[in-house]
N, C-alpha and C positions, 0 to 999 in steps of 0.2 A: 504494500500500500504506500501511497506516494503522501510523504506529510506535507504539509500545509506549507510551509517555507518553499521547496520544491515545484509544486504546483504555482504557486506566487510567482518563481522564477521561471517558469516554461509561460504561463500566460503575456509575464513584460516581456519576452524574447519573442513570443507570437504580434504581439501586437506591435513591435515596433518596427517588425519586420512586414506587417502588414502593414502599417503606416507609412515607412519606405517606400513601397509598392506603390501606393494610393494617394498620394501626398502630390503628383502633378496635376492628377485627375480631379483634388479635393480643389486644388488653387482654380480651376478653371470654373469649377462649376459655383466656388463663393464669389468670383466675379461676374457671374450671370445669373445669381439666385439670387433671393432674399435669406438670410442668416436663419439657421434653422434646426442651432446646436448653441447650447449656455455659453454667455462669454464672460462671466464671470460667477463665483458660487456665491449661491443664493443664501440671505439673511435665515437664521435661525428662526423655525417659524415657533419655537415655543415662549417668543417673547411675545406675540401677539394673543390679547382677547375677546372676543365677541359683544361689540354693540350694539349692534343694530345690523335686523335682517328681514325677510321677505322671504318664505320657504313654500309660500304659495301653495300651499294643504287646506285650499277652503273648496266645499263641493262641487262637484262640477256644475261649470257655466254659471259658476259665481262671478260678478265684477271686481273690478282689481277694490283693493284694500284702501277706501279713504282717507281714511286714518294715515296712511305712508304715500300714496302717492296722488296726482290731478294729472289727470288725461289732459294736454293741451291739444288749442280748438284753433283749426284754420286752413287754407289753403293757399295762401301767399305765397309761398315758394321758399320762402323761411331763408332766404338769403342765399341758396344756390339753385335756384331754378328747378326745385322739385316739384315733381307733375302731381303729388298726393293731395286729397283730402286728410289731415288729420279731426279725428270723431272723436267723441266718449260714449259713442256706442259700443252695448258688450258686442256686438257682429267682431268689433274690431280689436276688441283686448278681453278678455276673458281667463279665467281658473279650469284647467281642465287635467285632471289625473296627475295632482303635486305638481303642475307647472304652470306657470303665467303661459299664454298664449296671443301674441301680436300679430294679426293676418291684416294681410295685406291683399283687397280684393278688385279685381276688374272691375267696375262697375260707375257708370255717371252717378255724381251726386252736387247737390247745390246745399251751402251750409248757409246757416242764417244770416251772415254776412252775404249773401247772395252772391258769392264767389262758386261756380260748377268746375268740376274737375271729374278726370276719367278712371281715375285709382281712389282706394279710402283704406287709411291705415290707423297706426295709431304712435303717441309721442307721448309716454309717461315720467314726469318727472316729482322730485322729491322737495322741491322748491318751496321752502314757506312750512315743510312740516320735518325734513332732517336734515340737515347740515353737519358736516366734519371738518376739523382742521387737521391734516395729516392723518395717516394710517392704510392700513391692506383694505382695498377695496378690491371684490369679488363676485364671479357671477360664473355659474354655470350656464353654459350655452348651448342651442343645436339652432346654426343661423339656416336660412333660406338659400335659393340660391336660384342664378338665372341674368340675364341683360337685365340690367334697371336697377335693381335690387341694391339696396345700402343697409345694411342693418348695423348700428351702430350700440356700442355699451361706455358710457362715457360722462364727462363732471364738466359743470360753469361753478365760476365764482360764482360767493351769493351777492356779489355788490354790482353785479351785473346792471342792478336796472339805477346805479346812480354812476358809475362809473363806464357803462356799456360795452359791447365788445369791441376787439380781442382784450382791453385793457385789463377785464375781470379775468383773463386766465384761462385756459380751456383743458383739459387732458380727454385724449383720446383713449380709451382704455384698450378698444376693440373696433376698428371699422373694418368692413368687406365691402368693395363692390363684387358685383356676381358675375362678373365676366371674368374673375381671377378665384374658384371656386378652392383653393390652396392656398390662400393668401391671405394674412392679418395683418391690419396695418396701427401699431402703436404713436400716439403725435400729442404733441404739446406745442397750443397755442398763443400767443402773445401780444405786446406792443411792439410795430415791430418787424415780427417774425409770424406772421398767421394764413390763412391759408396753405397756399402751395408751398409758401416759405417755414412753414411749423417745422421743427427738426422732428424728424420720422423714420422709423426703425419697421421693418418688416418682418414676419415668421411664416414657415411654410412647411405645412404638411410631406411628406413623404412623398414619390410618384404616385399618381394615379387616386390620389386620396383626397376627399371633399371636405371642408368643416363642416357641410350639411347632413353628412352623413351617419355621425353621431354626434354627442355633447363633446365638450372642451370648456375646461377651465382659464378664464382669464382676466388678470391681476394687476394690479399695481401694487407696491410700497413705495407708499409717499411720504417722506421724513422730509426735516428743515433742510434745504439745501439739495435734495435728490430724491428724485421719481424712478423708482426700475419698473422694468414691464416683464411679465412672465405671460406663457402659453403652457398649462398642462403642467406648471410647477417650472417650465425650463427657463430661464432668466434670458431675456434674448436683448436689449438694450435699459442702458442705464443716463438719463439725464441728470445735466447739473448746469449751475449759469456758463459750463466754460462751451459748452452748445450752442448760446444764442450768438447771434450776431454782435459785434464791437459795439460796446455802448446803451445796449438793449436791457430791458431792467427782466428779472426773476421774477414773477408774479403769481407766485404758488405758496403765501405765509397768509394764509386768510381762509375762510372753510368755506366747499366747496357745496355742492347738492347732485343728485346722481341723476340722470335720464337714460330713459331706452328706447329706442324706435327703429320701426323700419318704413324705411325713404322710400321713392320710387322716383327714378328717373333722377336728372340733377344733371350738375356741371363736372360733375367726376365719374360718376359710374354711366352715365349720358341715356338716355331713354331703351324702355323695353323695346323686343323688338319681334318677329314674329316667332322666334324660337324661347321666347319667355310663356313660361306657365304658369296659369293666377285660375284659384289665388297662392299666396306663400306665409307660410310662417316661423318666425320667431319663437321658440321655446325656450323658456325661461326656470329651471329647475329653482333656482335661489339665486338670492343677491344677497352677499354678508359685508358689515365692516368689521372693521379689529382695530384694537390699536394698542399700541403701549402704556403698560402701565406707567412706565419712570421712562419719560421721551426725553431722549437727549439730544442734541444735535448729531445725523449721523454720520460716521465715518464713510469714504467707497468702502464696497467690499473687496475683500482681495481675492 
């Protein structure tokens, strides 16, 4: 029998002889991929505690929970040119079998603002009922998928509506558009540095693999000074001010409120198209936060 030490040493000799091997093929394809392996090890999760969640266990084709969240109402285009109605219709958010449920459906509608649009979705957010400064924000997911399709999990400042954006600060926790069915895109917005400009980190599923295809867990830890992004526990980029641009202020020391939605159409994911099928949905297992007992300012990790 081969003891433990031994074994130890045949594994390091295997793999770095396979890493040899692999190691031009690895260079070529992290420059034509999105990063899709931890680039640094991830924070001890047992600093973190549980305060505030959404486990979405109320019976089915129950409406979302008022008490934690307000459906936002409109169809303006919310400032990238999306094609949706958002409702606070249960058609369009609902409780079904421990999950929130955000469908997003084909259909003409006219909202009481007598704005008509040709999609109806929905936009829940936590604004005015939980607000965080700092900590592990968290959501289990099973996104949609297809042309059009934006499903996003994501925070504004709460001083959004005296300060407005990008100035309140944006984190992107989770966006997909659905013409890239392996792709997650992580961003943080600013003064500055917002839209197209937001510094943005990508994560990618394995060949031939969907995020729609099953759940995925995806994360932030937001401390004073640094934002990382995790997909599935794997840490895949790490922000700090030395990211923005020359000059550009930090705007992430003030608490935050969470939203979920799924978009349709827009100036990034750009309109459905005849190979999109509706309606789609959003499944929502849980949204948890956490946070530190004894917050310090934190270190990178190494």
């Amino acid at each position: 029998m081969k003891t433990a030490s031994s074994l130890i040493g045949l594994r390091t000799i295997f793999l770095e002889l396979t890493l040899a091997c692999l190691l031009p093929a690895c260079l070529t394809f992290q420059s034509l991929q999105p990063k899709s392996f931890p680039v640094r090890a991830a924070v001890d999760p047992s600093v973190w505690h549980l305060v505030w969640s959404d486990e979405f266990n109320s019976p089915d084709k129950s409406p979302i929970d008022a008490t934690r969240w307000t459906a936002q109402v409109g169809g303006h285009g919310w400032g990238n040119q999306e094609l949706e109605y958002y409702t606070n219709r249960i058609d369009n958010a609902y409780q079904s079998q421990g999950s929130l449920v955000i469908k997003a459906i084909k259909e003409r509608y006219t909202g009481a603002d007598n704005v008509t649009r040709d999609y109806t979705s929905a936009r829940l957010t936590t604004k005015g009922k939980f607000t965080a400064k700092y900590g592990r924000f968290e959501a289990r997911l099973r996104i949609p998928f297809g042309q059009g399709l934006w499903p996003a999990f994501w925070m504004l400042g709460d001083n959004i509506d005296s300060t407005s954006w990008p100035t309140c600060g944006e984190i992107d926790i989770m966006e997909n558009i659905g013409r890239e069915p392996a792709i997650i895109h992580g961003t943080i917005h600013g003064p500055g540095y917002s839209g197209d400009k937001g510094p943005s980190s990508a994560y990618a599923l394995a060949s031939k693999k969907r995020f729609a295809d099953s759940f995925h867990v995806f994360a932030v830890e937001w401390e004073p000074g640094v934002i990382r992004f995790y997909c599935d526990g794997v840490l895949y980029a790490t922000r700090t001010s030395a990211d923005l641009p020359d000059g550009k202020t930090w705007v992430y020391d003030h608490p935050f409120f969470i939203i979920l939605n799924v978009a349709v159409g827009g100036g990034w994911p750009g309109n459905p198209d005849a190979t999109t099928v509706f309606p789609q949905t959003m499944l929502v297992d849980y949204v948890r936060v956490y946070q530190r007992a004894n917050l310090q300012p934190a270190a990178e990790p190494r």
